[in-house]
N, C-alpha and C positions, 0 to 999 in steps of 0.2 A: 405490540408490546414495546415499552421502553424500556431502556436501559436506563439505570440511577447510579450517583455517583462514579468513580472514577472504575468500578468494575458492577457490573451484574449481580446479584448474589447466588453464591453458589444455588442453594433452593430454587431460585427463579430458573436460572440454565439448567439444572434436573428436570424440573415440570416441564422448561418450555422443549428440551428434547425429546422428552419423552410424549410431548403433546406431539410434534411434527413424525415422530415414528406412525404415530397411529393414524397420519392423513395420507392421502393419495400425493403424489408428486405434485400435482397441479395446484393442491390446497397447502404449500408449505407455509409455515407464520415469520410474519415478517415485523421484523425488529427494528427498531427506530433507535439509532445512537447517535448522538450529540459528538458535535468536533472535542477533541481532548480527550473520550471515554473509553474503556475499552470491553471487552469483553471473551470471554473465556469459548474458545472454539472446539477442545478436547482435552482431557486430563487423562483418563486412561484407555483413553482410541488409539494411542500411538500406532503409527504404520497403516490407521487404519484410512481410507477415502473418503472425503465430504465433499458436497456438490454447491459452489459460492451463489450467490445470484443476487447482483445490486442493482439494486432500482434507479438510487439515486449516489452520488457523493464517494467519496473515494477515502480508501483505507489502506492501512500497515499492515501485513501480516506481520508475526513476532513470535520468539519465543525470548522472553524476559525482555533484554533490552538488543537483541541482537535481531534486525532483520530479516526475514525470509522469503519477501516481495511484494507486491502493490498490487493492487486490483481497484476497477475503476467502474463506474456508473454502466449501464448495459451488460457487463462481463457476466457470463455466465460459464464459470470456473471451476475444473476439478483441482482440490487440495488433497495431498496423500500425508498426511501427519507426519511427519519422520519421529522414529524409534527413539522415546526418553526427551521428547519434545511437549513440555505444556503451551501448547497454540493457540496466542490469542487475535483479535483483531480490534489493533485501534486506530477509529477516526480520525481521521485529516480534515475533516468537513463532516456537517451532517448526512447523515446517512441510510439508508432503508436497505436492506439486508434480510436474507433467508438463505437456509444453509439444510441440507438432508443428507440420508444418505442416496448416492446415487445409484447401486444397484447394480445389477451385473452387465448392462448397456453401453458403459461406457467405454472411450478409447484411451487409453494411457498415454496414448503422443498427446494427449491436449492439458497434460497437467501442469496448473500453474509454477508452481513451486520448481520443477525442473528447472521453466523456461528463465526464473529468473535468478535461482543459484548461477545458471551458468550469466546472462547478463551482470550480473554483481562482479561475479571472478573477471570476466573481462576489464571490468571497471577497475578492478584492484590490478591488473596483470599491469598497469603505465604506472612508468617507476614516478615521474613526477607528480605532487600533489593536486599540482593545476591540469595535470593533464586526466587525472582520476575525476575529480572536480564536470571538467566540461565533459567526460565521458559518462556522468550520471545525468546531468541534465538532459544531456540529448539521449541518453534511453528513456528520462522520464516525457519527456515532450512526443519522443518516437510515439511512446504508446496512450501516453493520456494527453497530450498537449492537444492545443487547435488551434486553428491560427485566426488571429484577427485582423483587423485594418493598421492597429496599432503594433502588429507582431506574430510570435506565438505563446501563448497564454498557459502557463502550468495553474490552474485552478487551486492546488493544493502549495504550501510552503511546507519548512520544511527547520526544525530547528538549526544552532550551528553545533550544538551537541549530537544531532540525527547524522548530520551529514557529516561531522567528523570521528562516528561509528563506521556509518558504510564505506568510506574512504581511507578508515583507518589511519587518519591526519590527526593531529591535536587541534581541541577547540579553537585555539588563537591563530593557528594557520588556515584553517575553512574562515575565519571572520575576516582575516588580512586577502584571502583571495575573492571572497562577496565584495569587500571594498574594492579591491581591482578590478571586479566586472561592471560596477556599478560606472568607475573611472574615467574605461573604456565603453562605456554605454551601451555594454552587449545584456544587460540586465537593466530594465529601466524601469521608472518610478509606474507605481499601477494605482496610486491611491484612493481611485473608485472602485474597484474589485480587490477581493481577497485574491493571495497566492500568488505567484511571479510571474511576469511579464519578461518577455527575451528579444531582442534583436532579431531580424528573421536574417538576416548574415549568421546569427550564431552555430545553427545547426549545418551552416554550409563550412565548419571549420575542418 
């Protein structure tokens, strides 16, 4: 199934829920969404647990425009809805994605959403901007980056509206600290791949 336009349509995500309730775990449907798109993960599940699973390309969780963590190609992810939360997931890349529920099997130490409330509040605990700044990059590299000949490679970017959400900085402050990384050449040019490129000194700061 694809996703269209800039959400799903409600009707589509009713059917296609209610399609995946009635398959076996092994047979869940897997959803094709486009970089930029998003799509509706629960509206009135709150509290309730869904089971992530990407195939491909990496995503936002969200509720409206506030962040609630990242998930990446291979992850196979428990999400527990928090209470009065409309959960969506938008692409950073294309994407292949299926989503159920998981059933009474699972272990709650492995819930995504926990793991990255608390990396966020870390990330916000440095009083300086730059220093919130380099502490998101290297959690996003920790977990989705890889490293290449050229570096270590974040697949996904990242707007300077996004990153001056989760850092709680003003726009013009995250674009004046991208230019300083770029300055100091701990960010460097990637213009054959999408998504950012880093210094492999950067993560050893």
């Amino acid at each position: 199934m694809l996703a269209s336009g800039p959400f799903a349509s409600a009707f589509a995500i009713s059917s296609w829920a209610v399609a995946v309730g009635r398959q076996p775990p092994c047979l869940g449907i897997v959803v094709r969404i486009k970089a930029g798109q998003s799509v509706l993960l629960a509206s009135t599940s709150s509290g309730s647990w869904l089971q992530l699973s990407l195939a491909d390309g990496y995503c936002r969780v969200c509720d409206s425009e506030v962040t609630l963590g990242f998930v990446g190609p291979g992850d196979l992810q428990l999400v527990r809805i928090p209470a009065g939360c409309v959960a969506c997931l938008e692409a950073l890349t294309d994407v292949s994605v299926s989503w159920r529920d998981p059933g009474a099997s699972f272990q709650a130490s492995e819930e995504l959403l926990g793991d990255w409330m608390a990396v966020l509040l870390r990330v916000r605990s440095h009083r300086q901007a730059g220093q919130r700044l380099l502490a998101l990059f290297q959690a996003l590299l920790c977990r989705h980056g890889r490293r290449t000949s050229g570096g270590y490679w974040l697949a996904f970017s990242l707007s300077h509206q996004r990153l001056s959400e989760l850092l709680g900085s003003t726009r013009s402050t995250v674009t004046r600290m991208m230019s300083l990384l770029r300055q100091r050449s701990a960010l460097l040019s990637c213009d054959e791949q999408m998504g950012l490129l880093f210094d492999p000194a950067f993560l050893e700061d």
